[in-house]
C-alpha positions in Angstrom: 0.0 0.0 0.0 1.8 3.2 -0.9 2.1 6.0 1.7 3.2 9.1 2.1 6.7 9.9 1.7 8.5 10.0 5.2 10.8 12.8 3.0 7.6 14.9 3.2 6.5 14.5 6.5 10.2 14.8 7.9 11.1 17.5 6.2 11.0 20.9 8.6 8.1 23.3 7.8 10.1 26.3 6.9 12.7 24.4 4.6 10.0 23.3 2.3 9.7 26.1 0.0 13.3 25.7 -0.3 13.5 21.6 -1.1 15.5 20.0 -3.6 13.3 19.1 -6.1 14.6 18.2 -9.4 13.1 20.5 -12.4 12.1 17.7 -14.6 8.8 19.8 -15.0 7.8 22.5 -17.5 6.4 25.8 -16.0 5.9 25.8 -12.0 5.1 22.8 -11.5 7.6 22.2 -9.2 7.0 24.9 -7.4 3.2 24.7 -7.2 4.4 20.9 -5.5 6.4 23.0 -2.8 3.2 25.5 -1.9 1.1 22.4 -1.8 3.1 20.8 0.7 3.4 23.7 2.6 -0.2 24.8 2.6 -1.3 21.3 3.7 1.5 20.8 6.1 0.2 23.8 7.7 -3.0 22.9 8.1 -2.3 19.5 9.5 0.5 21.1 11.9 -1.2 19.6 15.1 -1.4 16.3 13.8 1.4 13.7 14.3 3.3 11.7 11.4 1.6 8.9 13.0 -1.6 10.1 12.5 -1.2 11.3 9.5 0.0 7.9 8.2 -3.0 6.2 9.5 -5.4 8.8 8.2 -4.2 8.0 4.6 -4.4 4.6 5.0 -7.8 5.4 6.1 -8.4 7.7 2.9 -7.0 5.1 0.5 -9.5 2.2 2.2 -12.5 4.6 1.6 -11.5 4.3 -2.1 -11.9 0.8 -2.3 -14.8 0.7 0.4 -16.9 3.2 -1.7 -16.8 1.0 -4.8 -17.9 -2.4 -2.8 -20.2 -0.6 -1.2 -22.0 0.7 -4.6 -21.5 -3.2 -6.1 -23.6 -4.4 -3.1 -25.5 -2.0 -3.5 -26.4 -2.4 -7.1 -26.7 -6.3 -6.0 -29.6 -5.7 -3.8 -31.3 -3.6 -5.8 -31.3 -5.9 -8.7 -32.0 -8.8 -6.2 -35.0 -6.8 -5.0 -36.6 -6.0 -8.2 -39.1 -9.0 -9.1 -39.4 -7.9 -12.3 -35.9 -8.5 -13.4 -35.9 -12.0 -12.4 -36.1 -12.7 -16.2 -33.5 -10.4 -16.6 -31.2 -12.0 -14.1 -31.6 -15.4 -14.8 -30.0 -14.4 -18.3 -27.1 -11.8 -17.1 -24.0 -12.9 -15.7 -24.7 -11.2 -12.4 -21.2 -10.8 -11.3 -19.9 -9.3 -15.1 -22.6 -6.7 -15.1 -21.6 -5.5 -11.6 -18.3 -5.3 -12.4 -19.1 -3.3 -15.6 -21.5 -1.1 -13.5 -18.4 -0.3 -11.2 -16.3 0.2 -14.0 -18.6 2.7 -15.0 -18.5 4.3 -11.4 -15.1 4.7 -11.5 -14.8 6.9 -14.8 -17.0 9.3 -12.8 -14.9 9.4 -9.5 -11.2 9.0 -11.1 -9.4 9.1 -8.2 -9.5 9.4 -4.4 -10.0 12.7 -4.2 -13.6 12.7 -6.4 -14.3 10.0 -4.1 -13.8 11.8 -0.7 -15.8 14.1 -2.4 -18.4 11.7 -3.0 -18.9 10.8 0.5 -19.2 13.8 2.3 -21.4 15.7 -0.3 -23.1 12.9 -1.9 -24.0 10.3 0.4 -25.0 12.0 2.8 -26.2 9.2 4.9 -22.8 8.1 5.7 -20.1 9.3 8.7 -16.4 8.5 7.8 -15.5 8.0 11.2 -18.3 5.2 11.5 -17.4 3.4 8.7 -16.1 0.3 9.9 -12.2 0.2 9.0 -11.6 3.7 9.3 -9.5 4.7 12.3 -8.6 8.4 12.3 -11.1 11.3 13.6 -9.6 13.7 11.2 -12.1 16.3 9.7 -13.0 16.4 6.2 -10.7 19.7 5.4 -7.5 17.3 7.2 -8.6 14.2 5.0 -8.0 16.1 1.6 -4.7 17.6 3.1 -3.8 14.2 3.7 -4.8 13.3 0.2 -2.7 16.4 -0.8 0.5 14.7 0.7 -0.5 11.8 -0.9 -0.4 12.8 -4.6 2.4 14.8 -3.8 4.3 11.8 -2.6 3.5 10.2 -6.2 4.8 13.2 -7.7 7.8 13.4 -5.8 8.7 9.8 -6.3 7.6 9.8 -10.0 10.3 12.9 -10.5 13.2 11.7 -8.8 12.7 8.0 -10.8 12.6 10.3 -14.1 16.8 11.4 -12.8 17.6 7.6 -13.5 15.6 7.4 -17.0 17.1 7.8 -20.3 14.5 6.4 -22.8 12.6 9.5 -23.3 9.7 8.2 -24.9 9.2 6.2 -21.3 10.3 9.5 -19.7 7.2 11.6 -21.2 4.8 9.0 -20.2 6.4 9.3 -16.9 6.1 13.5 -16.7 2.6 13.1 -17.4 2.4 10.9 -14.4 4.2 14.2 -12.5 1.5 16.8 -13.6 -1.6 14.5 -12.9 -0.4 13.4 -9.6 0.0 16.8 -8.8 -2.9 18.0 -10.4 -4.9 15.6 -8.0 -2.8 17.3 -4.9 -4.1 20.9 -5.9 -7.5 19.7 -6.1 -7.5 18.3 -2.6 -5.8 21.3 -1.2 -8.5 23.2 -3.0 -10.8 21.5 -1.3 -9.3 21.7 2.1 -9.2 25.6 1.3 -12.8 25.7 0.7 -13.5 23.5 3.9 -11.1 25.5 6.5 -12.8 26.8 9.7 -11.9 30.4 11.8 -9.5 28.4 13.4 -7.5 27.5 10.5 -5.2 29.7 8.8 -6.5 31.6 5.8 -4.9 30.7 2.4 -3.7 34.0 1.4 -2.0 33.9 4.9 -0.4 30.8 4.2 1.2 31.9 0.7 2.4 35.1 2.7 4.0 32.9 5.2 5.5 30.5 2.0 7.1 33.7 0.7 8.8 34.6 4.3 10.3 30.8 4.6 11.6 31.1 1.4 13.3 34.5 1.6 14.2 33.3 5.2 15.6 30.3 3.9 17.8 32.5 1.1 19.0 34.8 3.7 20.1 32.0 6.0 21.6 30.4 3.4 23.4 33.4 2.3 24.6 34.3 6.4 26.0 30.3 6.0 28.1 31.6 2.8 29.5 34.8 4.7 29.8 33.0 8.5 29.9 29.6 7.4 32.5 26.6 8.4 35.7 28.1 6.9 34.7 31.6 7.9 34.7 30.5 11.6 37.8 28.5 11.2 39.9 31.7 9.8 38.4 33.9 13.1 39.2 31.4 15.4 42.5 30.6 14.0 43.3 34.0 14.5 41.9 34.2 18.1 44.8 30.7 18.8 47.6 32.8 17.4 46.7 35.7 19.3 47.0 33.8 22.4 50.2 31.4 21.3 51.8 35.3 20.5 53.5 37.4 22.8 51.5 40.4 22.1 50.9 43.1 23.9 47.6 44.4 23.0 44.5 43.3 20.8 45.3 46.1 18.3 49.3 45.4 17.9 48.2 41.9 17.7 45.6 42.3 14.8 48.2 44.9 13.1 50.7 41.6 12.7 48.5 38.7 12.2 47.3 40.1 8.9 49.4 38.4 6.5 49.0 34.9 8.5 45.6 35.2 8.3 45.4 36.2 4.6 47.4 33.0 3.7 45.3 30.9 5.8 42.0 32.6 4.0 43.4 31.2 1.0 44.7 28.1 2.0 41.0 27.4 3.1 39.7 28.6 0.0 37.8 31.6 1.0 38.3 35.5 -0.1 40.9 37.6 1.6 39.7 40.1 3.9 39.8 43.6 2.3 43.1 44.7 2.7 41.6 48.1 4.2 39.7 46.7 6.8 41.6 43.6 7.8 43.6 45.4 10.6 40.0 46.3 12.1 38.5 43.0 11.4 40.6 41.3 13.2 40.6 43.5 16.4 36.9 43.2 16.2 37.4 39.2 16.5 39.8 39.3 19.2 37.9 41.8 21.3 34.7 39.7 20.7 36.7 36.8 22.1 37.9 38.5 24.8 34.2 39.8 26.1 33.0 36.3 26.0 36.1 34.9 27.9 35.9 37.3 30.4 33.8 35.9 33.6 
């Protein structure tokens, strides 16, 4: 029984407008995948991975238990109905369900019409009292969970596409992409339309998407500047200080310029601007020195 991707649950919130996510799509298509994932990750943010997991086990049941439900039901009606009995004793019964079904299921194509179904059409019927189905989610969570779950087929149909070179069997596989995540956008549309006061508005979602993803850029941008090597060259300079027999942070920084600048490019990273290295380096030592001090 496929699930939903452990990459997608795992992943933190804010780092998912920023995922990895190969561009084997035309137009946004990857990046409608991220806001999907986002939007429904933020409205099942309460909810556990367990949880979640079970609830689209429960969703992907449904799909199965709506269609045997509809068989017996077309069963008993034809069962029922004295004047088929004529009519029955010359139909393969179990052929003419099947192609009723069949039938059923070019209406609802997927699991999402299906949820649908239920909680709009058959009206008669509780999820939560169905027997089989374990999770008390609410009908706006259930098509978030459907969201992750097309997504998940999304995701895993791009990343096989990497390791494809036939590209006839790559096209049939893009199209696979778009209507998996074609299917997501509908269930988050649905979600959208379902959401409560207490759940966060949509356009306040894509506000917040925007934010991670800047935040994300910015962080990643403070790693570049204050990153591993960066901290390796200051505190390189701070042991020197302290191995030299200086006799103040400003003489110091004056004569562990040129050490420094050949370090900088031994680790691979620019030189500090030759007019402000002098007053860089005090600035690290005095920094050091603050924190030292009890």
């Amino acid at each position: 029984m496929a699930i939903i991707l452990p990459e997608i649950l795992n992943v933190p919130l804010h780092d998912v407008p920023t995922m990895k996510i190969p561009q084997v799509c035309y137009g946004n298509g990857v990046e409608r995948l991220k806001r999907i994932l986002y939007i429904a990750r933020r409205y099942l943010a309460k909810r556990p991975s367990a949880e979640i997991k079970q609830a689209c086990a429960d969703v992907l049941y449904l799909y199965r238990w709506f269609f045997e439900f509809h068989a017996q039901q077309i069963h008993t009606q034809l069962m029922q109905q004295e004047n088929n009995n004529t009519l029955i004793e010359y139909l393969d019964l179990e052929q003419y369900i099947e192609d009723c079904v069949q039938s059923l299921k070019l209406a609802y194509l997927s699991e999402v019409d299906v949820l649908n179904a239920l909680l709009y059409e058959q009206k008669s019927i509780v999820l939560n009292q169905i027997e089989g189905v374990k999770s008390d989610f609410s009908s706006m969570e259930f098509f978030c969970v459907l969201a992750l779950y097309h997504a998940s087929i999304a995701l895993t149909k791009i990343l096989e596409i990497e390791k494809i070179i036939d590209g006839r069997h790559m096209s049939a596989m893009i199209e696979e992409v778009y209507d998996a995540i074609l299917e997501a956008q509908v269930a988050i549309d649905h979600a959208r339309q379902l959401s409560t006061a207490e759940a966060p508005e949509f356009s306040s979602l894509v506000e917040d998407f925007i934010k991670e993803s800047r935040r994300t850029v910015a962080q990643k941008g403070h790693e570049t500047r204050y990153g591993k090597k960066y901290q390796q060259r200051r505190a390189k300079a701070i042991l020197l200080y302290e191995k030299g027999p200086y006799r103040s942070r400003l003489e110091a920084a004056l004569h562990l310029i040129e050490p420094i600048q050949a370090y900088s490019t031994q680790l691979g990273i620019p030189l500090l601007k030759p007019d402000s290295a002098q007053d860089t380096i005090y600035k690290w030592l005095s920094q050091h020195a603050k924190i030292s001090t009890p």
